[in-house]
C-alpha positions in Angstrom: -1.5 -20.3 19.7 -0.9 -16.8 18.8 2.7 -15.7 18.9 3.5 -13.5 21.7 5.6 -10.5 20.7 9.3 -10.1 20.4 9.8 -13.7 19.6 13.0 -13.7 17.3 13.0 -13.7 13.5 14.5 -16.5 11.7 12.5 -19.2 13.4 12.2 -21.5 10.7 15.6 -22.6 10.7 16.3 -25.3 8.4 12.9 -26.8 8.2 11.0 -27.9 5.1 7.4 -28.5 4.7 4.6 -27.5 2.8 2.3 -24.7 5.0 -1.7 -25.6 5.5 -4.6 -23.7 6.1 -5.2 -23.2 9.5 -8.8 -24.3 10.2 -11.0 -21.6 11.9 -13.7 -21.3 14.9 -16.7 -22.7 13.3 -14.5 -26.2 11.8 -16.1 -29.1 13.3 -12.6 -30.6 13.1 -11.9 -28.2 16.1 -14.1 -29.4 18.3 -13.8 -32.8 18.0 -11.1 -34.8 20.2 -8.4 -35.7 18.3 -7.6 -39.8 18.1 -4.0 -41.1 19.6 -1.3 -41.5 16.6 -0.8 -45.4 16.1 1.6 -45.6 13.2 4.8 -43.9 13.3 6.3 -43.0 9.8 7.6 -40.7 7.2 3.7 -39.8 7.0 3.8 -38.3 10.8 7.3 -36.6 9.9 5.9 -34.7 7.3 2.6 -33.3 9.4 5.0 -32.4 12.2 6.6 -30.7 9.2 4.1 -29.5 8.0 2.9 -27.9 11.1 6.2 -26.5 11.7 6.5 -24.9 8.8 2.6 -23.3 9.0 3.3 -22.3 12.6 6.1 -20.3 11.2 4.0 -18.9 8.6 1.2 -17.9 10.4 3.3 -15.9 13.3 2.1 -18.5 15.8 3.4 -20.0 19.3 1.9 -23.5 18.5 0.0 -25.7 16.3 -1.8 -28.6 16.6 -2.7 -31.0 14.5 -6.5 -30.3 14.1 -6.2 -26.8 13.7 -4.3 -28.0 10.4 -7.5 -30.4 9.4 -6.2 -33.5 11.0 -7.6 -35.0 13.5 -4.3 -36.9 15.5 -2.7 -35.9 18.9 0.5 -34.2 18.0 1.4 -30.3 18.4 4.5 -28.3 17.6 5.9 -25.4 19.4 8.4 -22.1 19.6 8.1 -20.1 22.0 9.5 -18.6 25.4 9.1 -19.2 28.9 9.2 -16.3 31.8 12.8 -16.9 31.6 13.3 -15.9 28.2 14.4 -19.1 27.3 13.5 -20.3 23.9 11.8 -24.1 23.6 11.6 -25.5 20.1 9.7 -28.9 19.8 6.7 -31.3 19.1 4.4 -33.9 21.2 3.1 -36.8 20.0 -0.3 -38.3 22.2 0.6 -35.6 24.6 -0.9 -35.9 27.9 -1.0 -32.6 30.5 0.2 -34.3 33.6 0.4 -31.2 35.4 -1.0 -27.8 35.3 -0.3 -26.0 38.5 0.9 -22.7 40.3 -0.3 -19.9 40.5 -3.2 -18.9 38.2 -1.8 -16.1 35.5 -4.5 -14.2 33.5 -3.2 -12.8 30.4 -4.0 -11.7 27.1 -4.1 -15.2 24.7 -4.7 -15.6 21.3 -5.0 -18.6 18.7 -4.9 -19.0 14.7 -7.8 -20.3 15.0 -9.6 -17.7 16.2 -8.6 -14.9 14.0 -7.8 -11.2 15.0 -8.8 -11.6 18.9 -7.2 -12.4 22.0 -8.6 -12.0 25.5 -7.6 -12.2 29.3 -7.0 -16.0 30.2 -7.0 -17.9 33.4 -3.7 -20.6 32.8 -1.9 -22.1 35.4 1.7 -20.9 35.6 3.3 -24.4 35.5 2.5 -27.2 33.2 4.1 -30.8 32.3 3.0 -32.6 29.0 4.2 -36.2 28.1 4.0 -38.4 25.3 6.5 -39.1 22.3 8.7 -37.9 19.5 7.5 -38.9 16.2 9.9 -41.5 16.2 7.8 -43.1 19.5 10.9 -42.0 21.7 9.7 -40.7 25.2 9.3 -37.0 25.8 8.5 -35.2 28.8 8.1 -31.4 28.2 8.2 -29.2 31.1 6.8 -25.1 31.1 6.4 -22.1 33.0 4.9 -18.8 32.4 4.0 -17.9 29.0 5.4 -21.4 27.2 3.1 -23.2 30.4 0.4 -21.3 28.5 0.9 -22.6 25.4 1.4 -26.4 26.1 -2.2 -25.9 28.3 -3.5 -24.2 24.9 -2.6 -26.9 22.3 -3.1 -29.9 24.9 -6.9 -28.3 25.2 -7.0 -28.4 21.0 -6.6 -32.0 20.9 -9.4 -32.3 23.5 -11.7 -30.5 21.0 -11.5 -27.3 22.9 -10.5 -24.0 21.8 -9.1 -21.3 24.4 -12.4 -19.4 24.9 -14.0 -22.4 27.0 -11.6 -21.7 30.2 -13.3 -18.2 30.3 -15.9 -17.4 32.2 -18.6 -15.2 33.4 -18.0 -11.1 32.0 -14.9 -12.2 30.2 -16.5 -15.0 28.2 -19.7 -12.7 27.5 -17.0 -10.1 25.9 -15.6 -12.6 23.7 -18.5 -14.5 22.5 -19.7 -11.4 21.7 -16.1 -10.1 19.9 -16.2 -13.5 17.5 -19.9 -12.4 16.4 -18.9 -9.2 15.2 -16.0 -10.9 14.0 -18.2 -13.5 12.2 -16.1 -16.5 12.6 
């Protein structure tokens, strides 16, 4: 997910990693659902890392693991909530549990789609669970514009992309925006 303005510098903090190419609209790897993780090791550290460290590199609110190439339910995140609070963390098989409240339409973007954003429908509350990457439980719990993002990184492990909850004028708009934009 694109990183919404004003989010503070010096994000990285003490992480290491190496950064990956973010895979772009158009990667088959996108659009295919991502399989659960089944073995947890120094392997799974170092994508979590890794997608730390490109998620930092790229400016970005959230990864997930496909849009780095791999195809494994896990996503990292940094960003805010409507209450200005910071969250900092990763899932591991993440399930959305809960994606209610009031519908919010606002401008979203995504790495993997370049350059655009657009007007999008999310709910206002949402509640992922799976694990850490040590298998430790982990319930995750978001509203406003960090809700937004754990709906938008659960959806890339489903093989969707943030332009499928559009409809109607506003889908038109941006089908036609990533044309010009030949991605």
């Amino acid at each position: 997910m694109s990183k919404r303005t004003g989010t503070p510098d010096g994000r990285r903090g003490n992480r290491t990693g190496t950064a990956r190419p973010i895979r772009v609209l158009g990667d088959p790897v996108l659009r295919t659902g991502c399989d659960p993780v089944r073995t947890f090791d120094a392997a799974l550290e170092r994508l979590v890392d890794d997608m730390f460290i490109t998620m930092y590199e790229e400016d970005g609110a959230g990864v997930a693991a496909n849009q780095v190439g791999v195809s494994l339910r896990a996503f990292v995140y940094d960003c805010r909530d409507d209450h200005d609070r910071r969250h900092v963390g990763h899932v591991v098989n993440p399930v959305l549990v809960a994606a209610d409240g009031g519908t919010l339409v606002e401008r979203e973007g995504c790495l993997s789609v370049p350059g655009l954003g657009f007007a999008t429908p999310r709910h206002a509350h949402a509640v992922v669970e799976g694990v850490d990457v040590k298998g430790r439980p982990v319930r995750v719990e978001g509203t406003g514009y960090f809700a937004r993002c754990l709906q938008h990184e659960c959806g890339h492990l489903d093989g969707g992309v943030y332009i499928d909850v559009l409809s109607g004028e506003a889908r038109r708009e941006a089908m036609r925006a990533i044309r010009s934009a030949r991605l």
